[in-house]
C-alpha positions in Angstrom: -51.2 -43.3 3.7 -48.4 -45.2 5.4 -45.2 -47.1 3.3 -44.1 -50.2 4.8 -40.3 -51.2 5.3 -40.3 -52.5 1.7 -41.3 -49.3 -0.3 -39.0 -47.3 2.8 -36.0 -49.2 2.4 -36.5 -49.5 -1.3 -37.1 -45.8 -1.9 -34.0 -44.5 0.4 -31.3 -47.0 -0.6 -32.3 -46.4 -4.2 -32.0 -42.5 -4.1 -28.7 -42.5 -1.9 -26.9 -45.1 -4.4 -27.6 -43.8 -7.4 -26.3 -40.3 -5.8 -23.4 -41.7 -5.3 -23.0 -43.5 -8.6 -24.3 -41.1 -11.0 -22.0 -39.4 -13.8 -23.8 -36.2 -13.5 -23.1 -33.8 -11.2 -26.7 -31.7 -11.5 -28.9 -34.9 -10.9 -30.2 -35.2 -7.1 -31.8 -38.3 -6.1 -34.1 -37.3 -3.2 -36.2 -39.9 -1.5 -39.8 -38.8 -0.4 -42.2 -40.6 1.7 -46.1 -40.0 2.0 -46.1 -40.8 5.8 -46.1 -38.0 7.8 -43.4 -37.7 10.4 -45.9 -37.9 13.4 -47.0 -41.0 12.2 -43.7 -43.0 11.9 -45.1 -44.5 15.2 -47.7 -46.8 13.7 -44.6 -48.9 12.2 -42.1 -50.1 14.9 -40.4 -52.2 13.0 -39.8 -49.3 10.6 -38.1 -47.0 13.5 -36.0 -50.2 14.4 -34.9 -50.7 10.4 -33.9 -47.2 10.6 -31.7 -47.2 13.1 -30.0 -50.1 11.8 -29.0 -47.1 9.3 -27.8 -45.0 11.4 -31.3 -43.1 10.4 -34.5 -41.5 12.2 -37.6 -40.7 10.4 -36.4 -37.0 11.2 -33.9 -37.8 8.4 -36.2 -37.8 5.8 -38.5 -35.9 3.4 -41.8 -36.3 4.4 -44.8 -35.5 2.3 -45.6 -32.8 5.6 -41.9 -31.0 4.9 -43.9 -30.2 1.4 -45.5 -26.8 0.6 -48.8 -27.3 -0.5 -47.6 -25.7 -4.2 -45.2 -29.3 -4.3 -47.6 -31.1 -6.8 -47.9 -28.3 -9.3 -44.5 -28.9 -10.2 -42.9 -31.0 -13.2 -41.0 -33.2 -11.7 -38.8 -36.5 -12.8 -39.6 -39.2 -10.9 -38.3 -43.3 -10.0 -41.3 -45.4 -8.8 -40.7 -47.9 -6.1 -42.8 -50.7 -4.8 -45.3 -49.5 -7.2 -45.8 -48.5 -10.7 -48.6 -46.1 -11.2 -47.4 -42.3 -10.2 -50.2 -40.7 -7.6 -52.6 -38.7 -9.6 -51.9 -35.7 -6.9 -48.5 -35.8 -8.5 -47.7 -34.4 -11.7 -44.3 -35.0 -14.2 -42.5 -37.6 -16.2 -41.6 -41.2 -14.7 -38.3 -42.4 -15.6 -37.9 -45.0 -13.6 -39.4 -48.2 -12.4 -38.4 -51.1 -9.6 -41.8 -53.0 -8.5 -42.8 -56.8 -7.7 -46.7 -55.6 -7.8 -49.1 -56.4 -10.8 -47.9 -54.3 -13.7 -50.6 -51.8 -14.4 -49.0 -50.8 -17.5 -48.7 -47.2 -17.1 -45.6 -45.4 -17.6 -43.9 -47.6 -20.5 -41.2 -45.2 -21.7 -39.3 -45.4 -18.2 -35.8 -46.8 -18.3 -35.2 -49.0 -16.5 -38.8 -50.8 -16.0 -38.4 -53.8 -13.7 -41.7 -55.1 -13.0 -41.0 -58.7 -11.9 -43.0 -60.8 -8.9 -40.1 -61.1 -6.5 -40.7 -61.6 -2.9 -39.8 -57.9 -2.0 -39.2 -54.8 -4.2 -35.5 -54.1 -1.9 -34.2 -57.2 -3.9 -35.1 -55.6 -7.0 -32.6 -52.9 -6.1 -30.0 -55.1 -4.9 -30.4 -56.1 -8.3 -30.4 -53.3 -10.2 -26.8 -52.0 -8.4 -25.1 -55.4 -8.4 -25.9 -56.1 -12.0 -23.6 -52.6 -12.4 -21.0 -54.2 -10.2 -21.8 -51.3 -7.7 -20.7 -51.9 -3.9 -23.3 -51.2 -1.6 -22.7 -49.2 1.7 -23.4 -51.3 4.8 -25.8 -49.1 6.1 -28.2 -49.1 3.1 -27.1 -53.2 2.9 -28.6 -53.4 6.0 -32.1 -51.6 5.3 -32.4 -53.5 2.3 -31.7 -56.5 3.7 -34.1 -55.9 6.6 -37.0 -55.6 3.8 -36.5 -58.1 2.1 -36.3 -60.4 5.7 -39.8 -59.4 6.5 -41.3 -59.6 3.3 -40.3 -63.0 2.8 -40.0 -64.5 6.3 -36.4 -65.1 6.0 -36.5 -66.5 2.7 -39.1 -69.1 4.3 -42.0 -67.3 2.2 -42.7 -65.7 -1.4 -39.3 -66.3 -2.0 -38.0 -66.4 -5.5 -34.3 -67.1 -6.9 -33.9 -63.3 -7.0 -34.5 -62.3 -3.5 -32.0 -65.3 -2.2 -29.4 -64.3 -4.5 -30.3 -60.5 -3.4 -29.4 -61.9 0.5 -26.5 -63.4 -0.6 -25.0 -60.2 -2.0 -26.5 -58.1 1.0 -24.9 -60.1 3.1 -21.3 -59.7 1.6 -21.7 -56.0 1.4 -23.3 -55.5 5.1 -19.1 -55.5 6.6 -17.5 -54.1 3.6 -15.0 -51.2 4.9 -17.1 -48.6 2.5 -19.0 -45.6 3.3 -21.8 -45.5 5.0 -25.0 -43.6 5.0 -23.9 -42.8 8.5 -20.7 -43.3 10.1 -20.0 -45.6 12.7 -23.5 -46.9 12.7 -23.5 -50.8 11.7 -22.6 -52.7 15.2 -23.2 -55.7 16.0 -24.8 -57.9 13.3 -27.7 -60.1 14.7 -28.2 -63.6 12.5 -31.0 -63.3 9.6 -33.0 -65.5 12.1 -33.2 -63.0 14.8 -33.1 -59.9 12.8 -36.8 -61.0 11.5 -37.8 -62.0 14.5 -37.3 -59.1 15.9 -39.0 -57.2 12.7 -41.7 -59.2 13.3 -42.6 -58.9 16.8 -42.3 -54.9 16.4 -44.4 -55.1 13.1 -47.4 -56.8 15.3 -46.9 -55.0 18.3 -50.5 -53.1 18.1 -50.3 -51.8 21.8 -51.8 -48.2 22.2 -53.3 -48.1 18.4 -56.8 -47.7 17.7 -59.3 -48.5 15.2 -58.1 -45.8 12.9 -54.6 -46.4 13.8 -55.1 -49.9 12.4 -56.9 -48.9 9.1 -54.4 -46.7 8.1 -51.1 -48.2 9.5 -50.8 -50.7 6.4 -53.0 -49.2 3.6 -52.8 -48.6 0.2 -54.9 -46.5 -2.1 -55.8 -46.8 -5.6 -57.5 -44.6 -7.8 -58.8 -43.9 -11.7 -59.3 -42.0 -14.3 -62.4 -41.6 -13.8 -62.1 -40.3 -10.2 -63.3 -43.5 -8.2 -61.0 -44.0 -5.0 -60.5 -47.1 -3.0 -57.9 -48.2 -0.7 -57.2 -51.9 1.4 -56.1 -51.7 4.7 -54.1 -54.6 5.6 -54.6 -55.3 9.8 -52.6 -58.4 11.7 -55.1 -59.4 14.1 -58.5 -61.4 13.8 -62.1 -58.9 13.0 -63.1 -60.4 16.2 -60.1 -58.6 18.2 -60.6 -55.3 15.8 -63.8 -55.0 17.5 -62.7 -55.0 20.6 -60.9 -51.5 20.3 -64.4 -50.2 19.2 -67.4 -49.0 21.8 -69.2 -50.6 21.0 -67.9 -53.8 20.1 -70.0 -54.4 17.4 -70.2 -55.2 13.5 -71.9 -52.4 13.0 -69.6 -49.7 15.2 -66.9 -51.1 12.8 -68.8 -50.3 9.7 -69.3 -46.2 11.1 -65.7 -46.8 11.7 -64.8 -47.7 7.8 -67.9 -45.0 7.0 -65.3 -41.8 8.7 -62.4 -43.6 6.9 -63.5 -43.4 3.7 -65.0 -40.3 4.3 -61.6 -38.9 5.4 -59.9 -39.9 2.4 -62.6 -39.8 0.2 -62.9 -43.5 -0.8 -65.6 -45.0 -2.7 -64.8 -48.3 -1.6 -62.6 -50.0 1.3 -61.5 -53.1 2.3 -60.0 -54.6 5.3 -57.7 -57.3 4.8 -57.0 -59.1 8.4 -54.0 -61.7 8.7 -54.1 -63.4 12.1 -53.0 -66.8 13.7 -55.4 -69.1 15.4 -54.0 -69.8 19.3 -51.9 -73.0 19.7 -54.7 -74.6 21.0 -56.7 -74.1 18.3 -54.4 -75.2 15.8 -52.5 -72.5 15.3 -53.2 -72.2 11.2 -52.8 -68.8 9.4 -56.7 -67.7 8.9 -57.5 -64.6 6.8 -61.0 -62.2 6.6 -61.7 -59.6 4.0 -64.6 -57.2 4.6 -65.4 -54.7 1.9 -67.7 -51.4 2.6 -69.1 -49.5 -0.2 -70.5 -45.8 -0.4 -74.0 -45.7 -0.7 -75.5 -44.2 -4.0 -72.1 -45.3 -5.9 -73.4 -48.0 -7.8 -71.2 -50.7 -6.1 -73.5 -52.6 -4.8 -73.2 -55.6 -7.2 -69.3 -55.5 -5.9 -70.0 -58.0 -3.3 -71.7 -60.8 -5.7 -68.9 -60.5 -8.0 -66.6 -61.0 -5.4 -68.0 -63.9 -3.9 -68.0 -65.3 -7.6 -64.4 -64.9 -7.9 -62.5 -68.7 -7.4 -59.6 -67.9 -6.5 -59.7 -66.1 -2.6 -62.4 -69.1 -2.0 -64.6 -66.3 -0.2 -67.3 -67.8 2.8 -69.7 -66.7 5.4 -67.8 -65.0 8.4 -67.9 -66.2 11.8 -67.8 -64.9 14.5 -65.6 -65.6 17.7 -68.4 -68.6 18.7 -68.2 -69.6 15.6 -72.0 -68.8 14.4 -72.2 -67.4 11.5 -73.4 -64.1 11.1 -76.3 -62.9 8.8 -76.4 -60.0 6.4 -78.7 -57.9 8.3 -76.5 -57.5 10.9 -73.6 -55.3 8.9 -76.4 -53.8 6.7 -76.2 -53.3 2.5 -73.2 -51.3 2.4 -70.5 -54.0 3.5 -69.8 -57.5 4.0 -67.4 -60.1 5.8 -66.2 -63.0 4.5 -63.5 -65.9 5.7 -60.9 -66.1 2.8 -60.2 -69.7 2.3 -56.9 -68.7 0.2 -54.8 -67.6 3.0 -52.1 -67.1 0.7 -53.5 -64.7 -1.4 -52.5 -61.4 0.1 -53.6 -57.5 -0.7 -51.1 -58.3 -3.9 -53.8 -60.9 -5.0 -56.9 -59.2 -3.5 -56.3 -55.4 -5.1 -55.9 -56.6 -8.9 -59.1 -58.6 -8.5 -60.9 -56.0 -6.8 -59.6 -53.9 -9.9 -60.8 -56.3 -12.3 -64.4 -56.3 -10.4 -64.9 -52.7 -11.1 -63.8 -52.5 -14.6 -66.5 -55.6 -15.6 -68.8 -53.2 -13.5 -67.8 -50.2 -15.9 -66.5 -48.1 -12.8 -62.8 -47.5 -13.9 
């Protein structure tokens, strides 16, 4: 799995301010990530958000720093950028700051901020300026970096919370305070530039391959029952996806998905492509979702009831000549489709894929 600069910038400014503002001495705040340190390279604009901080991936804990005893422990824990604690993890959650869909889980946490802002960093800008709590330019600086991307520089998703969240970021970002690092915020590029440049790293794809790509924005859900499924979110047309296969072919990229889920053990998974036509084709924001199931799971009626649901306005793929192409040719265990609703995103997609498999009595 692989956290993107919201859920890293939430996760690290939340532990280091409440470390510093915390009236007991014992309590350590200690942020943990579940990418591995040798895979910080799938994220660029991650690296580059980092150093912002004065920080390196180097700097922190890393779900490969853990013995393999870590998850037989009881342990406290503060969600961010989600709200359901990982079933491989075991203790009490006491704390909650998410902008997903509230899977009501974990209701005796204080506090439990579930609210559908833009990005979860504005949630913790929140949370500390409702205390009247400074916040360190360093940590100002991730934070406001997450929030940039998320929304597009306030252009996108954007609610009253995340611009009032910029506004404080931004009068913090120079304050004379302490830093995560010292001497580490230079020169301040304009909120304009600072997402451009996010945004050019985060769909800079060079060198990654087709397992890179399904794992380098993913998320993976899981029930009490045991089923697994995870969405893996990939900037770049199905079309170009296959070209980093050999063959390029519909049906190279369903073996491909058939190790992925094999590797983590997934029932069901979904690709989720975000992509821009070329100027000369118009240039509009396009979507696909394609959704692989394991055979002999009973998810077979998945697809049906997906193509049912109104809302992500789900048709036939085509492919890059425009022809349409026929069931036959990805076999029974997956399906493309074009997704009309280009602004639903894997925040919309996931709960309705959720809400598929519990009217199919698989949750």
């Amino acid at each position: 799995m692989f956290v993107d600069l919201d859920t890293l910038s939430s996760s690290i400014s939340y532990a280091y301010l409440s470390s510093i503002t915390s009236s007991s001495s014992s309590a350590s705040y200690i942020p943990l990530s579940v990418t591995t340190h040798s895979d910080f390279y799938l994220r660029r604009e991650n690296l580059y958000a980092l150093s912002l901080a004065g920080l390196s991936h180097e700097d922190i804990l890393c779900m490969d720093d853990l013995p393999s005893t870590f998850g037989e422990k009881e342990r406290k824990w503060t969600l961010v950028d989600h709200n359901r604690l990982d079933g491989k993890l075991k203790g009490k959650v006491v704390g909650i700051l998410d902008h997903h869909v509230d899977e009501e889980a974990h209701m005796e946490a204080s506090p439990r901020k579930i609210e559908a802002t833009g990005s979860c960093a504005s949630l913790v800008t929140q949370h500390f300026a409702q205390q009247k709590l400074p916040i360190p330019p360093s940590a100002a600086k991730l934070l406001l970096s997450a929030i940039l991307i998320d929304t597009n520089n306030l252009a996108s998703k954007a609610i009253e919370a995340d611009f009032s969240a910029v506004q404080y970021l931004q009068s913090q970002s120079s304050s004379p305070t302490s830093e995560l690092q010292p001497n580490t915020v230079s020169s301040e590029p304009s909120n304009a530039a600072l997402t451009s440049r996010l945004n050019e790293l985060k769909l800079d794809l060079a060198g990654l391959e087709a397992r890179d790509l399904l794992r380098r924005d993913y998320k993976e859900y899981s029930s009490t029952s045991g089923l697994r499924w995870g969405l893996s979110t990939v900037p770049m047309p199905l079309t170009a996806f296959l070209s980093r296969l050999s063959p390029s072919t519909v049906a190279s990229l369903e073996s491909s998905t058939a190790s992925w889920m094999a590797e983590r053990s997934l029932s069901l998974s979904g690709i989720l492509t975000t992509f821009r036509e070329p100027a000369e084709s118009g240039g509009k924001h396009r979507r696909e979702l394609m959704i692989c199931v394991k055979e002999g799971e009973g998810l077979d009626d998945v697809f049906e009831k997906m193509e049912e649901d109104g809302v992500l306005e789900l048709k036939k793929w085509k492919d890059a000549d425009g022809e349409k192409v026929k069931k036959k040719e990805y076999g029974d265990l997956c399906r493309v489709w074009r997704q009309g609703n280009t602004k639903a995103t894997r925040k919309q997609v996931a709960p309705i894929l959720k809400g598929v498999l519990e009217r199919l009595g698989k949750l």
